[in-house]
C-alpha positions in Angstrom: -25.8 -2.2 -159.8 -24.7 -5.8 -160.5 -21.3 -4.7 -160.5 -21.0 -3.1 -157.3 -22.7 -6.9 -156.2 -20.0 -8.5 -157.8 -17.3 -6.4 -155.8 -19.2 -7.1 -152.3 -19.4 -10.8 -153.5 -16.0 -11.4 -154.6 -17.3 -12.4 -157.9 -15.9 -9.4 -159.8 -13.3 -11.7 -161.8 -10.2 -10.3 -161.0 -8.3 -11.7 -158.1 -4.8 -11.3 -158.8 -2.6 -8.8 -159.6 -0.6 -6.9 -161.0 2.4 -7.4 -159.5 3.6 -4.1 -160.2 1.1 -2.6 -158.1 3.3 -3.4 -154.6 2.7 -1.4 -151.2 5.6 1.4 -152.2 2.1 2.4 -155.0 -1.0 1.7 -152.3 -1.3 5.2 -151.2 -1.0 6.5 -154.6 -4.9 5.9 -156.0 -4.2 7.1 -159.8 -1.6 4.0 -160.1 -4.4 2.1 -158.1 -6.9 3.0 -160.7 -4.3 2.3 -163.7 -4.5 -1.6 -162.4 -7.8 -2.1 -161.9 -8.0 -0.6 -165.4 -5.5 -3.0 -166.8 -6.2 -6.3 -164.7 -7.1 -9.2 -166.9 -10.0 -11.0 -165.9 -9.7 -14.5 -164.6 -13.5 -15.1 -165.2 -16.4 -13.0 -166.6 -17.6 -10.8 -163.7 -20.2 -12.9 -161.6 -19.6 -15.8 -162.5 -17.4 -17.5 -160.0 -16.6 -16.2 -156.0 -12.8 -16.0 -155.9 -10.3 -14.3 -152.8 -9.8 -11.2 -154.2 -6.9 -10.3 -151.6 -5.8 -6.5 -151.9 -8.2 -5.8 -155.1 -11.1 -6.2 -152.9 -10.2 -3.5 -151.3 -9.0 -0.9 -153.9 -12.1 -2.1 -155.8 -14.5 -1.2 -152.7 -12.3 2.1 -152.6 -13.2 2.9 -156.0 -16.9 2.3 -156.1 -17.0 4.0 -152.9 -15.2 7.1 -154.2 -17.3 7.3 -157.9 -20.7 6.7 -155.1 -20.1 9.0 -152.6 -17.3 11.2 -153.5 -15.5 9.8 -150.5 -13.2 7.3 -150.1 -13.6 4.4 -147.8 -11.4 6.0 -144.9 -13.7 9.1 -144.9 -16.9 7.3 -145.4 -15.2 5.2 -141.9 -14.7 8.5 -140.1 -17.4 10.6 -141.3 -20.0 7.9 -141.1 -19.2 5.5 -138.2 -16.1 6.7 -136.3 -17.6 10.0 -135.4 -21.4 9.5 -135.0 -19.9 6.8 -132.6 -17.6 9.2 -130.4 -14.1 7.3 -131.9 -11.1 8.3 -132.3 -8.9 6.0 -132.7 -10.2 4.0 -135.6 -8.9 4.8 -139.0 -8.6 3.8 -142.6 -6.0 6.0 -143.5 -4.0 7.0 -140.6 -3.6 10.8 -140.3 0.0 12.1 -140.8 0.8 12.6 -137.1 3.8 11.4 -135.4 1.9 10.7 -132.3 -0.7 8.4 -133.6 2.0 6.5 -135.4 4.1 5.9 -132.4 1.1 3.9 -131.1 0.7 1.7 -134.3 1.5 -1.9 -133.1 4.3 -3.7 -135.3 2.9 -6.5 -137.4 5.7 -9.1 -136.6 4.1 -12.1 -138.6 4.2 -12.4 -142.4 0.8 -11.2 -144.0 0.6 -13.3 -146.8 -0.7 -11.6 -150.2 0.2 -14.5 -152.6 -2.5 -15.8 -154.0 -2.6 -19.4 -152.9 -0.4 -19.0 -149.7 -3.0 -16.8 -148.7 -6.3 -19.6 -148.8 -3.5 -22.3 -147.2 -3.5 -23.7 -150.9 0.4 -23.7 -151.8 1.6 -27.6 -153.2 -1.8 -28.7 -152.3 -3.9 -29.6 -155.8 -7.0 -27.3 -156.4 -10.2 -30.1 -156.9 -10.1 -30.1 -160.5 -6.9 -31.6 -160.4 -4.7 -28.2 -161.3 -2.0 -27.0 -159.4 -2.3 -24.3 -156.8 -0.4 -20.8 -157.6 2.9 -21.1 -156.6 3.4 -18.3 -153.9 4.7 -14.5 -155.1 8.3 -14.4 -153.8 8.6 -11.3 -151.0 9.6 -8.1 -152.0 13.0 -6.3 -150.4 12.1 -3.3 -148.2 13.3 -0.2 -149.7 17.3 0.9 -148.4 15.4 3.0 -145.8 13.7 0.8 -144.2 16.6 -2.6 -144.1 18.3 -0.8 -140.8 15.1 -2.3 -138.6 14.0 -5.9 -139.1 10.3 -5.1 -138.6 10.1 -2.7 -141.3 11.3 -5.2 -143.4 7.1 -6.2 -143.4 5.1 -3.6 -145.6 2.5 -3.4 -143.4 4.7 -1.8 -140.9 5.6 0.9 -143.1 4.4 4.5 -141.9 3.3 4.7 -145.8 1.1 1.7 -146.0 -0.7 3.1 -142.4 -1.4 6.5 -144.2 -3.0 4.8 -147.2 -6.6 4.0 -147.2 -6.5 0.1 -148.1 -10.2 -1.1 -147.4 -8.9 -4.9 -147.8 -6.0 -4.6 -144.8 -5.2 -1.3 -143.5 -7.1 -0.7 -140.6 -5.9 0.4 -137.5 -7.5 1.2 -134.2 -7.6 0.3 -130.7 -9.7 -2.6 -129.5 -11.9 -0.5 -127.7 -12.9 1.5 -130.5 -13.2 -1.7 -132.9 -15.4 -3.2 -129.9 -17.8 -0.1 -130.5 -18.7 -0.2 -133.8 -18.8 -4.3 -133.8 -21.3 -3.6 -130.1 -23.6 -1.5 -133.0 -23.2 -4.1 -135.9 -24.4 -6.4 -132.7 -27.5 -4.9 -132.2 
C-alpha cells in the first residue's frame, strides 16, 4: 500500500514525538501504539522525506506486526537469523542473563533529538527557519544512577529486551557480517 511506501520512505509525516513516549515505554507496544495513534502530523503522508528517528522504527514494527503477525524481532529471527545458522543477532534480546553479560556498553551519547540528530542544532534550515532546538536528556531512573553507563538508555537491560527496529539491534560482528555477505550477493 502507499502507506506502508511512505514508512519505508520516511515520507509518513510524522517525525517527532511524543516526548512522553521515552525508553522507560519502548518495550511496552500498547503505549507504542497509543503514539503513533496520537502523533500529529508535520506534513500530509508522502509528501516530504523527513528523519523519522525512533518512529521509523515503531512504525516498521507496527506494519510488520498488522502484515505478518510478527513483529520485526521475530520476522529477524525466524526469517534471517535462523535460515542463516545465527545466533547471536537479535531484535529483542531474549531475557537471559548470559546474553546480556555480553552486550557491549554504548559509552557515547545516541542522540534522539530531532535536529542534534541530522548535525542541524543553531545551524538555519534553507528556508531560513531555525533548526529544533535539541530535547534536553532525560535522568536515568534511581536504579540505574549508581553506574555512570546506565546513565545512557541504550544500555539499559530494558531497552535490549525491546524490539526497537530504528536502534536496537544487537549482535556480534560475525553474525552481522553474514547476513550483510547475503544482502551482498
Amino acid at each position: 500500500s502507499s502507506r506502508s511506501r511512505w514508512t519505508a520512505s520516511r515520507r509518513a509525516g510524522m517525525p517527532l514525538g511524543p516526548r512522553w513516549l521515552g525508553p522507560e515505554l519502548w518495550a511496552d507496544r500498547a503505549e507504542i501504539r497509543r503514539a503513533l495513534e496520537e502523533l500529529p502530523l508535520r506534513s500530509a503522508p508522502g509528501e516530504k522525506p523527513a528523519y523519522h528517528l525512533m518512529n521509523y522504527g515503531h512504525l516498521l514494527n507496527e506494519l510488520a506486526e498488522r502484515i505478518s503477525g510478527r513483529d520485526c524481532g521475530a520476522l529477524l529471527r525466524e526469517e534471517v537469523a535462523s535460515p542463516l545458522g545465527l545466533r547471536d543477532l537479535h531484535l529483542g534480546l531474549p531475557e537471559d542473563a548470559a546474553l546480556e553479560a555480553r552486550v557491549a556498553w554504548v559509552y557515547c551519547d545516541v542522540v534522539l533529538a530531532p535536529g542534534r540528530a541530522g548535525g542541524l542544532i543553531g545551524v538555519a534550515a534553507s528556508d531560513g527557519a531555525a533548526a529544533p532546538a535539541a530535547t534536553p536528556p532525560r535522568e536515568p531512573p534511581e536504579r540505574y544512577r549508581g553506574v555512570p553507563e546506565l546513565a545512557r538508555e541504550f544500555n539499559w537491560p530494558e531497552t535490549h529486551r525491546a524490539v526497537l527496529p530504528a536502534a536496537g539491534g544487537i549482535g556480534t560482528a560475525r553474525d552481522l557480517a553474514a547476513v550483510y555477505a547475503v544482502l551482498a550477493l
